[in-house]
C-alpha positions in Angstrom: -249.8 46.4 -38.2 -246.9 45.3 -36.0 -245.8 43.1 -39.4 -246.4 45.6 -41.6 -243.7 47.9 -39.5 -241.5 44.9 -39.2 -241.5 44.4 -42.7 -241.2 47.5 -44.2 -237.9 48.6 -41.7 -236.5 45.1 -42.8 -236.6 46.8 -46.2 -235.5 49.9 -45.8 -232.5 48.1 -44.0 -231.8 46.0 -46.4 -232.0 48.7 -49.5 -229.4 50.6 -46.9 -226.9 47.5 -47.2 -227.7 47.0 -50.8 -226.8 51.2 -51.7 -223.8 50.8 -49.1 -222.5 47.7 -50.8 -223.1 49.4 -54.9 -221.4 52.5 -53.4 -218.6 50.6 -51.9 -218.3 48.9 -55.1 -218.0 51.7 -57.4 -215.3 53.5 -55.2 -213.5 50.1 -54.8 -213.4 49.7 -58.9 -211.9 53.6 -59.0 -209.5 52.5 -56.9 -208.5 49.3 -58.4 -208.3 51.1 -61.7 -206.1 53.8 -60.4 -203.5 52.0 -58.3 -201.7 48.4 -59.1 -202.7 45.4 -57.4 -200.0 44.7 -55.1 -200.9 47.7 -52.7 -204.2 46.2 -51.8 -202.2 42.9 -50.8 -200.0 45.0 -48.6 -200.6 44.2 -44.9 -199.1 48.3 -44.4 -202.5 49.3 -45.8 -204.8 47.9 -42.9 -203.3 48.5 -39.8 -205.8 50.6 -38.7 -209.8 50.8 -39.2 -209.5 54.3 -40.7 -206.7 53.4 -43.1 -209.3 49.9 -44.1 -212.2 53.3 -44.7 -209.6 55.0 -46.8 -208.5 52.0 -49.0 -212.5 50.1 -49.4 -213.6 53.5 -50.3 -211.1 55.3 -52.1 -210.1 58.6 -49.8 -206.8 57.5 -48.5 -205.2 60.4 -50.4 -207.2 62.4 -48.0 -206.2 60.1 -45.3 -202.8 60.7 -45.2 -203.5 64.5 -45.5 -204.7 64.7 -42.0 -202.1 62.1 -41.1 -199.6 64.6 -41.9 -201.1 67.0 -40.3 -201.2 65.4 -37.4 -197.7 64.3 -38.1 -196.8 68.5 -38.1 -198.6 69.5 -34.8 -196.7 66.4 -33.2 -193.5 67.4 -34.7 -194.3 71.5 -33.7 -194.8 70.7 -30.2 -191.6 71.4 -28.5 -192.8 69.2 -25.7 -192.3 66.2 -27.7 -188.7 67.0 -27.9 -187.8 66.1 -24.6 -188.5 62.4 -25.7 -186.8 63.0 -29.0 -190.1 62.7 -31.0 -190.1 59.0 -29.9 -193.3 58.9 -31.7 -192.2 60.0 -35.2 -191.5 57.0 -37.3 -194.8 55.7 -36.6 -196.4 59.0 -37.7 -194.0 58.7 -41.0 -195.9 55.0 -41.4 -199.2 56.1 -40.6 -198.9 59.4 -43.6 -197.1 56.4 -46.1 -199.5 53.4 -44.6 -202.5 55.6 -46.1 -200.8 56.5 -49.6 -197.6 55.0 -50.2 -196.9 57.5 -53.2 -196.7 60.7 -50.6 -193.4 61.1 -51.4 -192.3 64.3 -50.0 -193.4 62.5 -46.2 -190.5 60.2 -47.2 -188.1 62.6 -48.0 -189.3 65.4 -45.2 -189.9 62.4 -42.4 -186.5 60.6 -43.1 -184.7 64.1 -43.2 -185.8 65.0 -39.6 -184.9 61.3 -38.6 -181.1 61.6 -39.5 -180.4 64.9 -39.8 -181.9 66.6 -36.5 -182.3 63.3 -34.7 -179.5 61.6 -36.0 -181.4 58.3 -35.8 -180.3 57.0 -39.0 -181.6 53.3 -39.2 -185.2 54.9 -38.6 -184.3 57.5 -41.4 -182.9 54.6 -43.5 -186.2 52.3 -43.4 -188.3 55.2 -43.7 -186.3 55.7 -47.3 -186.3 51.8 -48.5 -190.2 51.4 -47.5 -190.4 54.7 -50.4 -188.5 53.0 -53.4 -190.6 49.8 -52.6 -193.4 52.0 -53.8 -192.0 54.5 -55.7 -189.0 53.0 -57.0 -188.9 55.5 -60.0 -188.4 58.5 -57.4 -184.4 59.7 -57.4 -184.9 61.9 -55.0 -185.0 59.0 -52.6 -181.8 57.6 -54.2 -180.0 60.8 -53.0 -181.0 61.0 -49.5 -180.5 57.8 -48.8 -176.7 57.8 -50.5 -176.3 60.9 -47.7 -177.6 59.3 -44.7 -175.4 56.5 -45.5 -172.6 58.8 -45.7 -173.3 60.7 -42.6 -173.8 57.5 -40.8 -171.2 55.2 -41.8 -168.6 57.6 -44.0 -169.5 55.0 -47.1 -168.0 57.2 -50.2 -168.2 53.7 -51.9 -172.5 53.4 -51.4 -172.6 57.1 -51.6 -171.3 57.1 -55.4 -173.4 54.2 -56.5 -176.5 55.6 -55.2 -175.6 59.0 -56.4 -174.8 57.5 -59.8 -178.5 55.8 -60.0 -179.9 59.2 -59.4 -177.9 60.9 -62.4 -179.8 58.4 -64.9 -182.9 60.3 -64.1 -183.5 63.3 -67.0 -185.2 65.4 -63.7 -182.0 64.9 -61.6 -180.8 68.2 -60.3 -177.7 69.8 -61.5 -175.9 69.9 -58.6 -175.7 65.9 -58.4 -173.7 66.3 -61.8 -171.5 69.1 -59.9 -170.9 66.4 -56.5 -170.4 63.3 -58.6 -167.6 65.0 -60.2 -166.1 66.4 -57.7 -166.0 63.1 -55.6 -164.4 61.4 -58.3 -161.7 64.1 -58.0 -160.5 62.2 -54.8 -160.3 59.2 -55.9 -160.4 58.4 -59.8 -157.4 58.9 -62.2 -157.2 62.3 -64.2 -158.2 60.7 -67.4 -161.6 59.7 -65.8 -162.5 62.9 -64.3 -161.1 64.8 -67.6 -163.7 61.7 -69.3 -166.7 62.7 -66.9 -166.2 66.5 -67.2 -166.4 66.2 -70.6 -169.5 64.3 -70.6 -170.8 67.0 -68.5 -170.6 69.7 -70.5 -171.8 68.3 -73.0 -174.7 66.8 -71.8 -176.0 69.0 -69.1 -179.4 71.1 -69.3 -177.5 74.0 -66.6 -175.5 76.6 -67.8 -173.7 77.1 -64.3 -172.1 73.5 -64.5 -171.6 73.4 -67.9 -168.8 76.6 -67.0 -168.0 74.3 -63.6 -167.3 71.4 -66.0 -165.1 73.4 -68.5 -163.3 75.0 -65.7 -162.4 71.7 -64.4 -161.5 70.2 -67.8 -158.9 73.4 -68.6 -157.3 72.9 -64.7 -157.3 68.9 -66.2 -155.3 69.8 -69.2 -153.2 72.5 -67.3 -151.6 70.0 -64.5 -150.6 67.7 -67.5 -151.3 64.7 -66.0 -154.1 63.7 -68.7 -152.4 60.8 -70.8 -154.4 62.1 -74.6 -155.1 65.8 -74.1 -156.2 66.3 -77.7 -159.0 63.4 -77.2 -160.5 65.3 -74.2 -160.2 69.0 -76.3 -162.4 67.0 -79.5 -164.8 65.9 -77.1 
């Protein structure tokens, strides 16, 4: 009789392991199917037992929900302050260790970093570990051109990154309004007129397409544009 019990919870253990592992399976080939291969050979996606869970069986999305949720209450508590939320990179990792494409934890976490804290090599690894992942996102592209700016007063890195941002058809209109107006400062009349010109014709906003015109007339009106006519065909 003992045998018989022996025998038969050996079974049902071993038809446990065998549903566990066909389970496993199946989530693991939804995963695989949804996401490329290089994220399961990332060491940032197994630094923890919970984040290992979320990747073998396909829930990291929710994962790095309640990471940033976490992340929120830590960042509410006022009490963390008096430490300068010395904690808060490695709650940025822990939302972005779980899904790397939870872009706005990028954007929102890096913000916080060199904005309020003004810890700007934090904010700046926080952005680079996003466009290793999401290298499609512009948004990224912008923030880090202003930390860069607010940290080291690089016009130079501000524009390029600024500029890489503009090739995007989502990019805001206001990047098209601040790209010009830099190059105000610096670049000849004939390239702004050149730019503003492109502007109006090419933007989707009605606002800067007037900001654009306005600049091209001033352009004209100071006389110092070398083929007047040329800018007025465009």
């Amino acid at each position: 009789m003992k045998a018989v019990k022996t025998a038969v919870t050996a079974a049902l253990l071993a038809a446990m392991v065998v549903c566990m592992c066909v389970v496993n399976n199946m989530a693991t080939q939804k995963v695989f199917a949804s996401e490329p291969s290089w994220y399961f050979l990332s060491p940032h996606s197994y630094k923890k037992f919970n984040q290992i869970l979320g990747v073998s069986f396909g829930y990291r999305a929710m994962l790095s929900d309640f990471e940033y949720i976490s992340f929120l209450q830590y960042y509410g508590d006022r009490s963390n302050a008096d430490a300068r939320f010395k904690d808060l990179l490695a709650r940025i990792d822990d939302i972005t260790d779980a899904d790397p494409h939870f872009t706005f934890a990028y954007t929102y976490g890096s913000a916080i970093l060199a904005f309020n804290l003004k810890r700007y090599d934090e904010a700046i690894t926080v952005i680079k570990k996003g466009l290793d992942y999401n290298p499609q996102f512009w948004k990224l592209r912008f923030y880090l051109g202003a930390i860069i700016y607010m940290q080291k007063g690089d016009t130079k890195q501000y524009v390029r990154l600024l500029e890489e941002a503009l090739k995007f058809d989502d990019h805001p209109a206001m990047i098209e309004r601040l790209l010009g107006n830099i190059y105000e400062t610096y670049k000849t009349p004939d390239e702004c007129a050149a730019y503003w010109a492109q502007i109006y014709k090419n933007t989707k906003d009605k606002d800067t397409r007037k900001h654009a015109k306005e600049r091209l007339l001033l352009l004209i009106s100071s006389k110092k544009i070398s083929d007047p006519e040329r800018i007025l065909q465009q």
